[in-house]
C-alpha positions as CSV (number, residue, x, y, z in Angstrom):
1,X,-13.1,-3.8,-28.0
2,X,-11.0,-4.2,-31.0
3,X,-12.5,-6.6,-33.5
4,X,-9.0,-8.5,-34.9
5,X,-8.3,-11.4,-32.7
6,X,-5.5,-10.6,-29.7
7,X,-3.8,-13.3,-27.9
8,X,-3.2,-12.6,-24.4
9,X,-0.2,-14.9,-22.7
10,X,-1.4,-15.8,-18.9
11,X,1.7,-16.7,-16.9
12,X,0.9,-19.7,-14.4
13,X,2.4,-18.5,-11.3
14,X,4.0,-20.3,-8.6
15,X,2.7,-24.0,-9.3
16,X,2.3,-24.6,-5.5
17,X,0.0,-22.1,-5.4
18,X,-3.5,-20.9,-6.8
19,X,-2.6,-19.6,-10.2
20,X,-3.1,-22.8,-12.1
21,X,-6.2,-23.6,-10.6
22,X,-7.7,-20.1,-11.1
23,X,-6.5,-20.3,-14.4
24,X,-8.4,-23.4,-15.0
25,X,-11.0,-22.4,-13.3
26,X,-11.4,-19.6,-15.2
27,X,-10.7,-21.4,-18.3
28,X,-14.0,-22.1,-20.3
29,X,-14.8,-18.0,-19.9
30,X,-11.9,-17.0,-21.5
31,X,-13.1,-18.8,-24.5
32,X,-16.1,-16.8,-24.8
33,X,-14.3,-13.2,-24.6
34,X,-14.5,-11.6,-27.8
35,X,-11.6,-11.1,-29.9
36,X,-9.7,-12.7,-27.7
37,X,-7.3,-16.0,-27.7
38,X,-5.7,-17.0,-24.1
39,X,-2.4,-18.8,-24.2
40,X,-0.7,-20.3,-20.6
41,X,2.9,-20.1,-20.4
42,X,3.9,-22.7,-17.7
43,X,3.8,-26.6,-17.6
44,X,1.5,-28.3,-19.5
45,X,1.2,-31.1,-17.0
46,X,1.0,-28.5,-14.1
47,X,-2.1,-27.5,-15.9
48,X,-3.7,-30.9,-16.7
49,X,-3.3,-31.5,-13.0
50,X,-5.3,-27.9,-12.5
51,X,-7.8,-28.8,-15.2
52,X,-9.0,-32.1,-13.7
53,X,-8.8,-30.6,-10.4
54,X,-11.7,-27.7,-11.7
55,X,-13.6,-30.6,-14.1
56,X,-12.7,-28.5,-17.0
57,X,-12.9,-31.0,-19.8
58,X,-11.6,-28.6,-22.7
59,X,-7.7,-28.3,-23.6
60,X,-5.8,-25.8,-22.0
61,X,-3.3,-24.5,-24.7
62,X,0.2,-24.1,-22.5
63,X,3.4,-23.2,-23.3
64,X,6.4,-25.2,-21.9
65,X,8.6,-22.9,-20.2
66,X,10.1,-25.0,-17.7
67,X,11.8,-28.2,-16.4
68,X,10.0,-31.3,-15.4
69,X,11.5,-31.1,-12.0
70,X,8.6,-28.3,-10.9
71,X,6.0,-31.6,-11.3
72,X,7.8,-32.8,-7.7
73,X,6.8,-30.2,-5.5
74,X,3.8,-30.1,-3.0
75,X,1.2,-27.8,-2.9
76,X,1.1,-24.9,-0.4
77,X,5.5,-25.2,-0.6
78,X,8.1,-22.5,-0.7
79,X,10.7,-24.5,-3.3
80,X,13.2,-23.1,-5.5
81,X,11.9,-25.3,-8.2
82,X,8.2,-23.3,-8.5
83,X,10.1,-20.3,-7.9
84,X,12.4,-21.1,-10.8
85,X,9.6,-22.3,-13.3
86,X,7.6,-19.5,-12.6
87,X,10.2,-17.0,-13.4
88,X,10.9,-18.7,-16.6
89,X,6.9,-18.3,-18.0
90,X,7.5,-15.1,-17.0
91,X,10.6,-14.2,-18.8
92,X,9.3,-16.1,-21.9
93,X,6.5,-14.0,-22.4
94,X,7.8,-10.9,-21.5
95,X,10.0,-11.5,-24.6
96,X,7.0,-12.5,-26.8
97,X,5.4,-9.2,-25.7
98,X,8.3,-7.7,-27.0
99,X,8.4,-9.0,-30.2
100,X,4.8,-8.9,-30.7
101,X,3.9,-12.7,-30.6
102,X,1.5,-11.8,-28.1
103,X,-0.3,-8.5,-27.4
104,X,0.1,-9.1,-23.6
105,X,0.9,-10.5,-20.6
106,X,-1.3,-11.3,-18.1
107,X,0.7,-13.3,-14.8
108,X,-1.0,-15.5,-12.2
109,X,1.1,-14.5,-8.7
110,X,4.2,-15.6,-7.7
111,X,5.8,-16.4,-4.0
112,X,8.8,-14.2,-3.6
113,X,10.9,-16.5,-1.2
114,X,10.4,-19.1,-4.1
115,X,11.6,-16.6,-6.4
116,X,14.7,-15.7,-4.4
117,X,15.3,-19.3,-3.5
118,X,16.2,-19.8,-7.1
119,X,18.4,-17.1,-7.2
120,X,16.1,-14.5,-9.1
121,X,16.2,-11.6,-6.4
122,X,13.3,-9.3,-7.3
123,X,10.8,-7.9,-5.0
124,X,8.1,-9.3,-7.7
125,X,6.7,-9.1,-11.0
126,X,6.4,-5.2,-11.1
127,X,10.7,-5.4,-11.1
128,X,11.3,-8.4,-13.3
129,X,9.0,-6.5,-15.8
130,X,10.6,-2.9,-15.8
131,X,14.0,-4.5,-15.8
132,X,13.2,-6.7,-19.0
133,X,11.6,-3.7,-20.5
134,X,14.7,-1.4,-19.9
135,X,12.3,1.1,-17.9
136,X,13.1,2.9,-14.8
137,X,9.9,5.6,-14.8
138,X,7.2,2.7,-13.5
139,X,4.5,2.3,-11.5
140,X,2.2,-0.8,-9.5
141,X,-1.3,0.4,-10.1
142,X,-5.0,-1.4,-8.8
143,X,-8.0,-0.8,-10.9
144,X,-11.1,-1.2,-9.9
145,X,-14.0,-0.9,-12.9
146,X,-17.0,0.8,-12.4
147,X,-19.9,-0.9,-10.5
148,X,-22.1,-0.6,-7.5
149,X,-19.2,-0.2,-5.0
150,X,-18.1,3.1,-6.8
151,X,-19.9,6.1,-7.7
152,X,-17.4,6.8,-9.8
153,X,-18.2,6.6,-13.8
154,X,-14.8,4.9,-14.6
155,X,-13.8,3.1,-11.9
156,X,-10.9,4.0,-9.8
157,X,-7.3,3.6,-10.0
158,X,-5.1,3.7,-7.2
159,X,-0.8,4.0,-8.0
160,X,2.4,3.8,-5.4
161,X,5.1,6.2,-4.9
162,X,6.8,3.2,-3.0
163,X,6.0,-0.6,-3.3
164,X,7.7,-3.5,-2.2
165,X,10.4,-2.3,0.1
166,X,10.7,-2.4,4.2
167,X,8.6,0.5,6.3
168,X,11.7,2.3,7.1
169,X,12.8,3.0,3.7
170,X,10.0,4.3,2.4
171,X,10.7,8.2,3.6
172,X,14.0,7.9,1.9
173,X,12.6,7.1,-1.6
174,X,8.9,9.4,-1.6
175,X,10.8,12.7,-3.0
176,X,9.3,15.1,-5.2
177,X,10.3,13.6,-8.5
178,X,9.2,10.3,-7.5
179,X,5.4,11.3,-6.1
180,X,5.3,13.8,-9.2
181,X,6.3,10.8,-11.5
182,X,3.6,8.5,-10.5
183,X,1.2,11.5,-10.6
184,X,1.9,11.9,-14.5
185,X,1.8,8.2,-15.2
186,X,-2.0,7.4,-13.5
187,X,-3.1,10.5,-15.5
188,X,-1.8,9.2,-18.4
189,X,-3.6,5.8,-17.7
190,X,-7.1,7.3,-16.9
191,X,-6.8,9.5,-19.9
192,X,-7.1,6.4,-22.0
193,X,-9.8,5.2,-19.4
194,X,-12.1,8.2,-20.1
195,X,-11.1,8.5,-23.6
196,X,-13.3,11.3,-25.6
197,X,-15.4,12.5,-22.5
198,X,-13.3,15.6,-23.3
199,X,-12.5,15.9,-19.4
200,X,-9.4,15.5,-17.4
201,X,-9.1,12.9,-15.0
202,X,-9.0,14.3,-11.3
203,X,-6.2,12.7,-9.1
204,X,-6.2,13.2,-5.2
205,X,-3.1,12.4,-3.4
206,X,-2.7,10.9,0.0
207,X,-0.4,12.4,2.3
208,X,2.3,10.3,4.4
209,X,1.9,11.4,8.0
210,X,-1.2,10.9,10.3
211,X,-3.5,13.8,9.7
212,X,-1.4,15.4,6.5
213,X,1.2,16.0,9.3
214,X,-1.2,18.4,11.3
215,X,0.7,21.7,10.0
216,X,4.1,19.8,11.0
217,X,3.4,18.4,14.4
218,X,3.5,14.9,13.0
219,X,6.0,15.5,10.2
220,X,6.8,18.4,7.5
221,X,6.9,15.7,4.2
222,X,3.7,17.0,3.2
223,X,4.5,20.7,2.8
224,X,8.2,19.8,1.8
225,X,7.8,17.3,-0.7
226,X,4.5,16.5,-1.7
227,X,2.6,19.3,-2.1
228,X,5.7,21.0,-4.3
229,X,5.0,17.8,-7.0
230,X,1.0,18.9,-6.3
231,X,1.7,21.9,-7.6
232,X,4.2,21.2,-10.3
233,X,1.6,18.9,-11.4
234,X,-1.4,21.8,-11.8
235,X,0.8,24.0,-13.6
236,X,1.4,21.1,-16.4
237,X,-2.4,21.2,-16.7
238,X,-3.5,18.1,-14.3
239,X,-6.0,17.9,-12.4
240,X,-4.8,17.2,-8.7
241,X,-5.6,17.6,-5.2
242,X,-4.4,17.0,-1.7
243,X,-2.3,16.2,0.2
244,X,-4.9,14.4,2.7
245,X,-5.1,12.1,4.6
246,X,-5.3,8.4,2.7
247,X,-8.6,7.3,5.0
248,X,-11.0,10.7,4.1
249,X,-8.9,10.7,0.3
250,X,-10.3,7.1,-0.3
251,X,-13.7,7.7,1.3
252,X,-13.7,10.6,-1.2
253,X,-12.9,8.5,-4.1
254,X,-15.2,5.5,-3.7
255,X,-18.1,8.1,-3.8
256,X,-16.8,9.2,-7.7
257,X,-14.7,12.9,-6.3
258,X,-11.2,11.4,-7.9
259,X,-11.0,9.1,-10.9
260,X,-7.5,7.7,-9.3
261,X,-5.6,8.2,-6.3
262,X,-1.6,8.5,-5.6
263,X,-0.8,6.7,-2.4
264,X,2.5,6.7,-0.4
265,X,3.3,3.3,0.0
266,X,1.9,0.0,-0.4
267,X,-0.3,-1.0,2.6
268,X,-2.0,2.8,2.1
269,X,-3.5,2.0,-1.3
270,X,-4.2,-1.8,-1.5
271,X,-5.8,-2.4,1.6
272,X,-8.7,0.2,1.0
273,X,-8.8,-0.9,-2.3
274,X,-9.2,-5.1,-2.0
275,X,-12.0,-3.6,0.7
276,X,-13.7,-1.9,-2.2
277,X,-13.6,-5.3,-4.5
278,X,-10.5,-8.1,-3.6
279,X,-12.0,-10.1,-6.3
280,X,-12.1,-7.7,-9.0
281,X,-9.3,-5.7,-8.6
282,X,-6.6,-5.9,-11.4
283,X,-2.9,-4.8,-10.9
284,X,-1.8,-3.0,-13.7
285,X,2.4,-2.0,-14.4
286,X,2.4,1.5,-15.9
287,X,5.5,2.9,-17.9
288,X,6.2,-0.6,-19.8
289,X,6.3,-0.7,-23.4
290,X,3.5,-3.9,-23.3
291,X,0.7,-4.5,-21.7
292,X,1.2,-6.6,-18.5
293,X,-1.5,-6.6,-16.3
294,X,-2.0,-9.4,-13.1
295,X,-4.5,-10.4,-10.4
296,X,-4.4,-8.6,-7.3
297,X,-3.9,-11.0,-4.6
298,X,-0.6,-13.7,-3.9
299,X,-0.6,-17.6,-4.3
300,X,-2.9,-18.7,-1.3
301,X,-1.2,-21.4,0.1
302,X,-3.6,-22.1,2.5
303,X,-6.2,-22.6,-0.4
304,X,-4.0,-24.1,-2.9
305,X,-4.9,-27.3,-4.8
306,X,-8.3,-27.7,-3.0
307,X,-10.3,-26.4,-5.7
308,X,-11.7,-23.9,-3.9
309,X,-9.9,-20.5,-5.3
310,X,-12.0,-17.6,-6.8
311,X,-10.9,-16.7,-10.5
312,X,-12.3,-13.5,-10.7
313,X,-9.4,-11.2,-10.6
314,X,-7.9,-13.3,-13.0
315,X,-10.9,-13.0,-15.3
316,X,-10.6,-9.1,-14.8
317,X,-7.5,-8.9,-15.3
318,X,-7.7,-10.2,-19.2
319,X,-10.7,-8.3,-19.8
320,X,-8.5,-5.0,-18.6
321,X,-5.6,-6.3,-20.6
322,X,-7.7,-7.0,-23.7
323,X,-9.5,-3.5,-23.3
324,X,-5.9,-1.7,-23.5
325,X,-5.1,-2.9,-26.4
């Protein structure tokens, strides 16, 4: 851990959802992180409410960011207002990030139909982020630390050649460039992960079709596009295997064979994953200029405002975003 202080902005979320109760709830921890000084960008009143909800009897510090109008809505409801608030925190410290009044971001999840209700059209954070940042080479990644669950020394990593976009399009966008892209950006993350161990980090990537394809009987994307960005991969030095199939390639993983894993599209890598630890997983944006790291799970409606919500990805997620630093 670095020993100068670093101030962390936590971005509350969708206010009709769990982010400003997790945030609360998590509150008095984040006190006791070293090093480390947490700073809400939302509503203050939004998070009084979340406070008193949680009994946490300590001032939340919270950056105004939006309108009073947010302070209407109900819990557990898809309303431009949240959707338009949320974006706001979110733009606000993105631009802090930038200009170094904060050493990262760290955002609470938001509800996309909210977020599109109020005009802001982005499939989530990972877009409003890259955009912002002026990146096009990026990357959604889950981390999971190390711990009973993995044999693994460092955790694992999983990244996505494809993320929020409909089932159909996703044979269109995995190409070569784009699977060997992500490949060079988890490497580049668990390199910092394993630090001086003086070892590379050893990637596996999943194939696409059932079975790797089955020689071509279920597909040919394997031998026609993935394993060509394998390979170009190996002969820059990394450490990589597969295709296989995502089921055996994760099984492999949790017991410590790959450090990180490249999977096709969304449902392939987060569902195995969340199974591995839901509460502690952190999502992680690779390629941006700051450090913006986020829970890995959405706003809970169901849950929302009952004071029931687990905090723990949250609290990982600022540990991991203080621990890049």
């Amino acid at each position: 851990m670095p020993d100068e202080m670093k101030t962390i902005a936590i971005t509350m979320g969708d206010a009709a959802g769990i982010g400003p109760e997790i945030i609360a709830a998590a509150w008095e921890q984040l006190q006791t992180l070293p090093g480390c000084r947490t700073v809400i960008y939302g509503h203050p009143e939004i998070m009084r409410r979340a406070a008193a909800l949680r009994n946490v009897k300590s001032q939340i510090d919270c950056v105004t960011c939006c309108s009073d109008d947010v302070l209407a809505v109900e819990p557990g409801m898809i309303d431009a207002r949240t959707g338009n608030a949320a974006y706001h925190a979110i733009r606000r410290a993105i631009d802090d990030a930038k200009n170094h009044a904060v050493d990262a971001v760290v955002t609470a999840p938001i509800h996309k139909a909210a977020l599109h209700q109020a005009g802001f059209c982005y499939p989530g954070h990972t877009e409003i982020f890259a955009e912002h940042c002026g990146v096009d080479d990026y990357a959604m990644m889950l981390y999971l630390g190390p711990d009973g669950n993995l044999d693994g020394q460092y955790g694992l990593a999983v990244v996505h050649v494809t993320l929020h976009t409909a089932m159909k399009t996703i044979f269109e966008q995995i190409t070569t460039e784009s699977v060997l892209a992500k490949i060079r950006l988890v490497d580049g993350f668990m390199r910092k992960i394993i630090g001086q161990d003086g070892r590379l980090p050893k990637i596996g990537v999943c194939s696409l079709n059932p079975h790797a394809g089955e020689e071509g009987l279920f597909g040919d994307e394997e031998r026609t596009t993935i394993r060509p960005a394998i390979e170009q991969a190996c002969s820059e030095g990394l450490q990589v295997d597969g295709p296989k199939p995502a089921d055996t390639m994760m099984l492999d993983a949790q017991s410590g064979r790959y450090d990180a894993v490249v999977a096709m599209f969304h449902d392939q890598g987060h569902i195995a994953l969340k199974l591995l630890g839901m509460y502690r997983a952190v999502n992680i944006t690779l390629g941006l200029p700051i450090i913006r790291t986020s829970v890995a799970h959405g706003t809970a409606f169901d849950k929302a405002w009952q004071g029931i919500a687990d905090p723990g990805s949250l609290l990982e997620a600022v540990r991991v975003a203080h621990a890049l630093q």
